[in-house]
ZADREN-208732 format. One record per residue (C-alpha): residue number from 1; x, y, z. Coordinates in Angstrom, 2 decimals, decimal comma, padded with zeros to 5 digits. Each point is the difference from the previous one (the first is absolute). Example, Ala and Ser with C-alpha at 12.3 -4.5 7.8 and 13.67 -1.06 7.14 Angstrom:
<nodes>
NODE|seq|X|Y|Z
NODE|1|012,30|-004,50|007,80
NODE|2|001,37|003,44|-000,66
</nodes>
This chain:
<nodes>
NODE|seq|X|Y|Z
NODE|1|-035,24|-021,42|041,08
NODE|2|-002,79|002,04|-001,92
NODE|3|002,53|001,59|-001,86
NODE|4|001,97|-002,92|-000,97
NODE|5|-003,35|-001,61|-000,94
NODE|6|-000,96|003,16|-002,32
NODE|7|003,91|000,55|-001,35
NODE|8|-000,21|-003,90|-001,47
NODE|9|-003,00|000,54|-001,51
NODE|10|001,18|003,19|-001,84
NODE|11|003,08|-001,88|-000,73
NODE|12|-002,69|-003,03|-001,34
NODE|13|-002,04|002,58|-002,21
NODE|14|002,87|001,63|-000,87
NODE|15|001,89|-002,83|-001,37
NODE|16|-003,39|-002,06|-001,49
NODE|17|-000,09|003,40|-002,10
NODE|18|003,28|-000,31|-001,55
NODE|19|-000,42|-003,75|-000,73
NODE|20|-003,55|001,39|-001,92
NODE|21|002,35|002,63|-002,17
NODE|22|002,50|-002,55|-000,99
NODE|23|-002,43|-002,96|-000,54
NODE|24|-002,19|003,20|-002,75
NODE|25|003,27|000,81|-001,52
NODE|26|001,28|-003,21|-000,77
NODE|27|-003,46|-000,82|-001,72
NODE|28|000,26|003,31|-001,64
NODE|29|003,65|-001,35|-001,31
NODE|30|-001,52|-003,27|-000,92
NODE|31|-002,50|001,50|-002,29
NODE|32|-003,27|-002,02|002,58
NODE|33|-000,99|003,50|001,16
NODE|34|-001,11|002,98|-000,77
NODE|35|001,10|003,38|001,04
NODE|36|-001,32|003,14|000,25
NODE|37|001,32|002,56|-002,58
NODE|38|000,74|004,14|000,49
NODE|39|-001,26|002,47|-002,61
NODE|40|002,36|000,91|-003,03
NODE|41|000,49|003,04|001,29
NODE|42|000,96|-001,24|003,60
NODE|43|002,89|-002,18|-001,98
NODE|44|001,30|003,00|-001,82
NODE|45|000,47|001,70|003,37
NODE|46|001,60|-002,65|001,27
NODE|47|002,47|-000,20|-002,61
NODE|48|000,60|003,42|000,36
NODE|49|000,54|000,03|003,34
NODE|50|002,50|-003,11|-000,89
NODE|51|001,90|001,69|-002,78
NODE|52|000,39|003,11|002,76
NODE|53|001,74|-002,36|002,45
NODE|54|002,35|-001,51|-002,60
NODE|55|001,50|003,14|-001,99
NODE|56|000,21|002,19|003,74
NODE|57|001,79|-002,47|001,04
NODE|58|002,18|000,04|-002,99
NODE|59|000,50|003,35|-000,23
NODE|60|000,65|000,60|004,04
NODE|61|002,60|-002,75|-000,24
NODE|62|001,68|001,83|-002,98
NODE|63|-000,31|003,38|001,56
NODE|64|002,14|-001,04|003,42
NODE|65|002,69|-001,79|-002,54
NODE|66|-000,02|003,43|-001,42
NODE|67|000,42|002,65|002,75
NODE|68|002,26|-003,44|001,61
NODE|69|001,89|-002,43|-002,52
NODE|70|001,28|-002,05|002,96
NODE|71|-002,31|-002,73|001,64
NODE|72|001,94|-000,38|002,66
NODE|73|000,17|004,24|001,09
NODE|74|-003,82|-000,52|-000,99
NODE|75|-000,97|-002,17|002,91
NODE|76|002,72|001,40|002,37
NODE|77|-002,02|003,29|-000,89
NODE|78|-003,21|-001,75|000,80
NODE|79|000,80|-001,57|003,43
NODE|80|001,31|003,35|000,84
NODE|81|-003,37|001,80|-001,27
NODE|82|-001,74|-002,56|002,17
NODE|83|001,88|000,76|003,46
NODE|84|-000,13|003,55|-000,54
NODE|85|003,60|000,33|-000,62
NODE|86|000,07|001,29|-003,78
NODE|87|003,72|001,07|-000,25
NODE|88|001,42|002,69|-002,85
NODE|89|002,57|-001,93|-002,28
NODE|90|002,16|001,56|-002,78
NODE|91|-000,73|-001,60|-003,06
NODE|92|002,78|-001,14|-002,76
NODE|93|000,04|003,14|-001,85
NODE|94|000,20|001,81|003,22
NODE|95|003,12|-002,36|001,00
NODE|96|001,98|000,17|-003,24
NODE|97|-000,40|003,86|-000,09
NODE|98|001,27|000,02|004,17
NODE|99|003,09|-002,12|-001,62
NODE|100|000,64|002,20|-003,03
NODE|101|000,34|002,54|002,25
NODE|102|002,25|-001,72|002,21
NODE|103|002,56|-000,60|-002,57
NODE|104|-000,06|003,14|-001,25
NODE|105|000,82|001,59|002,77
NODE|106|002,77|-002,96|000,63
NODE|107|001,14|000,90|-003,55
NODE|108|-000,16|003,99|000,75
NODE|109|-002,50|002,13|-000,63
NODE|110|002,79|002,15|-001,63
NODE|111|000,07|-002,63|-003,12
NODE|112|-002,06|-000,32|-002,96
NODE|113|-000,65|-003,17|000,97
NODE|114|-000,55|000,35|003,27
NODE|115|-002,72|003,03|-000,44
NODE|116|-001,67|-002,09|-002,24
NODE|117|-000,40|-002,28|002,25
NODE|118|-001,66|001,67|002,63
NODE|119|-002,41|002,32|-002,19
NODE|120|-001,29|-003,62|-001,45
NODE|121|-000,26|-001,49|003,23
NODE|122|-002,11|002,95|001,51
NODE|123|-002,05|-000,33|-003,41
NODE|124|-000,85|-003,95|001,08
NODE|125|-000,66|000,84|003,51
NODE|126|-002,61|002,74|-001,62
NODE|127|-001,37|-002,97|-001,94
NODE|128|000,25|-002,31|002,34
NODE|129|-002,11|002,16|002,51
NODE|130|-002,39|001,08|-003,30
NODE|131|-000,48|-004,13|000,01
NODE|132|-000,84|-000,15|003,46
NODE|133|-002,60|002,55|-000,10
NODE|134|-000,95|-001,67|-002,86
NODE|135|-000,31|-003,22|001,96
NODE|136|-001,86|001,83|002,97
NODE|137|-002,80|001,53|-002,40
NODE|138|-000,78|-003,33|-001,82
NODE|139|-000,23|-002,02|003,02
NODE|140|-002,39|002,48|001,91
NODE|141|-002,20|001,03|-003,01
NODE|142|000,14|-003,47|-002,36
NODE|143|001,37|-002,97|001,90
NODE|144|-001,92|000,22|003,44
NODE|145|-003,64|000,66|-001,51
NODE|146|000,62|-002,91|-002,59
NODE|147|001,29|-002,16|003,58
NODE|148|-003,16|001,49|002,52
NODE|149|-002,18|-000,76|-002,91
NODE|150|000,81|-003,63|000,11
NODE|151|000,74|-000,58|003,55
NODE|152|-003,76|001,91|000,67
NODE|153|-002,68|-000,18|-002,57
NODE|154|001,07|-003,26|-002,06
NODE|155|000,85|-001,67|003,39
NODE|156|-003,65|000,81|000,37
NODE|157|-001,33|-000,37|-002,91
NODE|158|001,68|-003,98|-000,10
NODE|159|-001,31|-000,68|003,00
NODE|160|-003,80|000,79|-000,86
NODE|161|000,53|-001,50|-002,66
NODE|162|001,10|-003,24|001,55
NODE|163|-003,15|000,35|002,61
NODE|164|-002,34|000,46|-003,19
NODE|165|001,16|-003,68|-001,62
NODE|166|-000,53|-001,57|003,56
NODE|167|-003,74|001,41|000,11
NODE|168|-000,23|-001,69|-003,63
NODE|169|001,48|-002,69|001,25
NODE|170|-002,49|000,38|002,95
NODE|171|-003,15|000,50|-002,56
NODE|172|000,76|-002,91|-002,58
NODE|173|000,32|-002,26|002,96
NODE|174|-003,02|000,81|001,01
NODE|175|-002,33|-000,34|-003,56
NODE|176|001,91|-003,37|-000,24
NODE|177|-001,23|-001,27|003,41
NODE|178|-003,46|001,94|-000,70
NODE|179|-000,51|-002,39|-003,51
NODE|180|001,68|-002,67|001,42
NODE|181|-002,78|-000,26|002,50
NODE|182|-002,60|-002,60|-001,00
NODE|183|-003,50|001,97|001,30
NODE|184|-000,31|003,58|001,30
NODE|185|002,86|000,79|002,35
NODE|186|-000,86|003,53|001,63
NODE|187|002,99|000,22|002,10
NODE|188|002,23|-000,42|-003,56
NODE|189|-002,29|002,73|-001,74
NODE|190|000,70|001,73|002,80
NODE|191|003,76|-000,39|-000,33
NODE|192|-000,07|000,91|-003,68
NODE|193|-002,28|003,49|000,74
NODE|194|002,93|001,11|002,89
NODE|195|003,14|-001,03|-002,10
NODE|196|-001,51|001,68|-003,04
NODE|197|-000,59|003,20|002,37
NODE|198|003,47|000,03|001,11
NODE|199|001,50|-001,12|-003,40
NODE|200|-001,62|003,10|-001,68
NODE|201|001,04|002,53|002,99
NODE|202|003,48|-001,09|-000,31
NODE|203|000,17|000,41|-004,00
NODE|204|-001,65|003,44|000,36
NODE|205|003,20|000,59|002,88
NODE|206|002,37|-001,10|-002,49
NODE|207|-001,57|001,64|-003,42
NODE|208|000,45|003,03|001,96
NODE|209|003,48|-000,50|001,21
NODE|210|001,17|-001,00|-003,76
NODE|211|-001,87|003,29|-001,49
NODE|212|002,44|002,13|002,01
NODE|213|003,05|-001,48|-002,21
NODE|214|-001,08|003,12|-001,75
NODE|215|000,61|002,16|002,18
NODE|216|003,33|-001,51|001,09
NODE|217|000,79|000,46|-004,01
NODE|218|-000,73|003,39|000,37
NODE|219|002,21|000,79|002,82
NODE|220|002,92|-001,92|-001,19
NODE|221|-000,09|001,84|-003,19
NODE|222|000,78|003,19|002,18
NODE|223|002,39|-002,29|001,59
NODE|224|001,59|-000,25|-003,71
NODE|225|-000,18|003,34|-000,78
NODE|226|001,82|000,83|003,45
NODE|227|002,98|-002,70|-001,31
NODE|228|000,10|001,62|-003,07
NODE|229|000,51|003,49|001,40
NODE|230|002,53|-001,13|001,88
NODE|231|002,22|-001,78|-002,74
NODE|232|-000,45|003,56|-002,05
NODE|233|001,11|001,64|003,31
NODE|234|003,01|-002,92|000,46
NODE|235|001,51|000,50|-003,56
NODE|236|-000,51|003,42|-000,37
NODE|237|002,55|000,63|003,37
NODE|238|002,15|-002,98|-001,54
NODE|239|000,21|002,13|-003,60
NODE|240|000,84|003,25|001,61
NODE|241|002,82|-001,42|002,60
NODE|242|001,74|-001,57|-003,20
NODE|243|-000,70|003,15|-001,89
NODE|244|001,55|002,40|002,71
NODE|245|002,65|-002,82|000,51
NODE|246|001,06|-000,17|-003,54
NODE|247|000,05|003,87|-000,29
NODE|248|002,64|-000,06|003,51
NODE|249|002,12|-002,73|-002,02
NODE|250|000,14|001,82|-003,42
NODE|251|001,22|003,02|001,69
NODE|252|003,41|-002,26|001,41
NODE|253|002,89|-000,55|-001,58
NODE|254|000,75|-003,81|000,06
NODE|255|002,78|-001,79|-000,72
NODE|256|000,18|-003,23|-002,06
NODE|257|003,16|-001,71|-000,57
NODE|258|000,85|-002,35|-002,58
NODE|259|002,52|-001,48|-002,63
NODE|260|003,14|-001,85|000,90
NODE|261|002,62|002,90|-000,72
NODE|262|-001,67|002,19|003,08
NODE|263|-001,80|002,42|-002,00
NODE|264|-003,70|000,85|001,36
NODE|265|-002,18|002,30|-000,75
NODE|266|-002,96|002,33|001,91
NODE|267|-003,28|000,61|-000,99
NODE|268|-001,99|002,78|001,47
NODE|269|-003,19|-001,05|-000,96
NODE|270|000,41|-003,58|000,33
NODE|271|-003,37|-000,42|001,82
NODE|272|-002,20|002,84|-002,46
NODE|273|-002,50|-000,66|-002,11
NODE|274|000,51|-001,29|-003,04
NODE|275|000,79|002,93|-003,04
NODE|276|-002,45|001,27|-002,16
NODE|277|-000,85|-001,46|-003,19
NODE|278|-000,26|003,06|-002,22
NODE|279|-001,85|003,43|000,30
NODE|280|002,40|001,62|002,32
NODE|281|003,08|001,24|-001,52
NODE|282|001,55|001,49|002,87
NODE|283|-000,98|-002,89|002,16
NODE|284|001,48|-002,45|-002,49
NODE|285|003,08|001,53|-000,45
NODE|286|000,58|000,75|003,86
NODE|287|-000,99|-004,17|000,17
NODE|288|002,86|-000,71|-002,46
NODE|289|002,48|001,21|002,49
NODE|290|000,88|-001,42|003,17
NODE|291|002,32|000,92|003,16
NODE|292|002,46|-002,22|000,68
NODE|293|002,45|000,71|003,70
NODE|294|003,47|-001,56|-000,75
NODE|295|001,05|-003,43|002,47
NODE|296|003,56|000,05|-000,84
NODE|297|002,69|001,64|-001,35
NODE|298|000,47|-001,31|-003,61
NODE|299|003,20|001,65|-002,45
NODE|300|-000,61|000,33|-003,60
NODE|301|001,97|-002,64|-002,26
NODE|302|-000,35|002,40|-003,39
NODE|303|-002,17|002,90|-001,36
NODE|304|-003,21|-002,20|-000,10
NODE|305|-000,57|-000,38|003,74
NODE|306|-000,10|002,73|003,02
NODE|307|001,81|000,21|002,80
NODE|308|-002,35|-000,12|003,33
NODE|309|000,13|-000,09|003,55
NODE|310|-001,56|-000,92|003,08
NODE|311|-003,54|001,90|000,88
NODE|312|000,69|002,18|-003,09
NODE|313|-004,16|000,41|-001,45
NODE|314|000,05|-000,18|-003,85
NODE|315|-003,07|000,53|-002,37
NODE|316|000,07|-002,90|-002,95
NODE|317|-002,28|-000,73|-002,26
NODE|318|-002,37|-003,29|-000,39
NODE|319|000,51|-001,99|-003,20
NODE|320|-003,52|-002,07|-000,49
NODE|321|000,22|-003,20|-001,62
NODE|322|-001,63|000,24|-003,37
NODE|323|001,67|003,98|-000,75
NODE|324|003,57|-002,37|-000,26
</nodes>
């Protein structure tokens, strides 16, 4: 029974307190009472702090969208995370490089075609792996400081601050019931001396709490040096895989076909860079001729044309439009 008795009462105070913050703010709303006013400075924290919360939100939300484009893989990811059970998924470049080289090697790894095929498809699952990596870094290094920052220190941070406005709440009450009162009231001077007390204890909490926004800048701008490493490190890979793919394609001989009367040509070099501008004699003239490998058999009709046939290699030369 005694602790029934002393549970209501708690309850009593508890809710006769609330009632006394809600009756202060609506006067403070209504413009009949006054309120008790943090320094500039103390403001300027505070919108720090605010401005912190908004843009690390912001950016975390744009960071997951990068290293994941789809929402719905995103929360699957996240449930996952929660239980423990993070699970290793190929991404898309990963899966259209595993199907390149599954048609190539349904086409024949003997073919033009075919090779090609496969050597790109090993290139995307390079990339694809590069982008996982990629993935991996940013989320360790960038995404979960920028997420432990707000699910620790702002949570706190809020929360103080939401404990501070009740003990102004607390303290405004008070001075209104303490002028309110028509003679001397002790017990309300009383009340305003130990709400003041704890008003200024909490701000001093709080001012603290908000100074150490700069050191949370301070560490997320290692955070964003870490990111930026690791984009340097992602297209760097990414550059050299095309590079070293590129040089594996220029050194095939594919086939292109074309025109209605079944005459195709080959181009060695189909896949090099593009031919010098000027400078390099030798280089320009060995650019103005190409190899071609013959498709079919094709007879001469007079002395203009030459007779070919199949897989014969010929060397002919380019004709650039603008030398016609």
């Amino acid at each position: 029974m005694d602790f029934s008795v002393k549970s209501f009462k708690g309850l009593a105070s508890e809710a006769a307190t609330v009632f006394t913050r809600a009756v202060q703010y609506t006067e403070e709303k209504l413009g009949t009472s006054d309120r008790t006013e943090l320094d500039a400075h103390f403001e300027t924290l505070v919108q720090r702090s605010d401005r912190t919360k908004f843009w690390t939100e912001r950016m975390l939300s744009k960071t997951e969208a990068v290293i994941q484009p789809n929402p719905n893989v995103r929360v699957e990811d996240y449930l996952f995370e929660k239980l423990d059970k993070k699970r290793e998924r190929h991404n898309n470049t990963e899966s259209l490089g595993q199907d390149m080289i599954d048609a190539g090697t349904e086409f024949g790894p003997g073919t033009s075609y075919g090779s090609a095929l496969i050597k790109v498809g090993q290139a995307q699952q390079r990339l694809g792996r590069a982008e996982r990596d990629f993935g991996r870094s940013v989320h360790t290094n960038f995404a979960q400081p920028l997420a432990k920052f707000l699910e620790g220190d702002m949570k706190t941070i809020l929360r103080e601050r939401r404990i501070l406005e009740n003990k102004r709440l607390d303290l405004d009450a008070a001075k209104n019931r303490l002028r309110k009162a028509k003679s001397t009231d002790h017990q309300a001077d009383k009340d305003v001396r130990m709400c003041q007390a704890e008003f200024d204890r909490q701000a001093e909490i709080t001012r603290l709490l908000l100074e150490g926004i700069s050191s949370t800048h301070a560490n997320h701008l290692q955070c964003l040096s870490d990111f930026v490493d690791a984009q340097m490190t992602y297209y760097a890979q990414c550059q050299q895989y095309m590079a070293d793919l590129q040089k594996e394609l220029a050194g095939m001989s594919i086939a292109v076909g074309g025109g209605s009367g079944g005459n195709s040509s080959t181009f060695q070099s189909m896949f090099s860079p593009s031919s010098p501008t000027g400078g390099d004699v030798n280089s320009l003239a060995t650019s103005n001729r190409k190899k071609a490998r013959v498709l079919y058999d094709y007879d001469a009709h007079d002395n203009s044309e030459l007779s070919l046939m199949v897989d014969e290699v010929r060397s002919a030369p380019v004709v650039h439009e603008g030398s016609l």
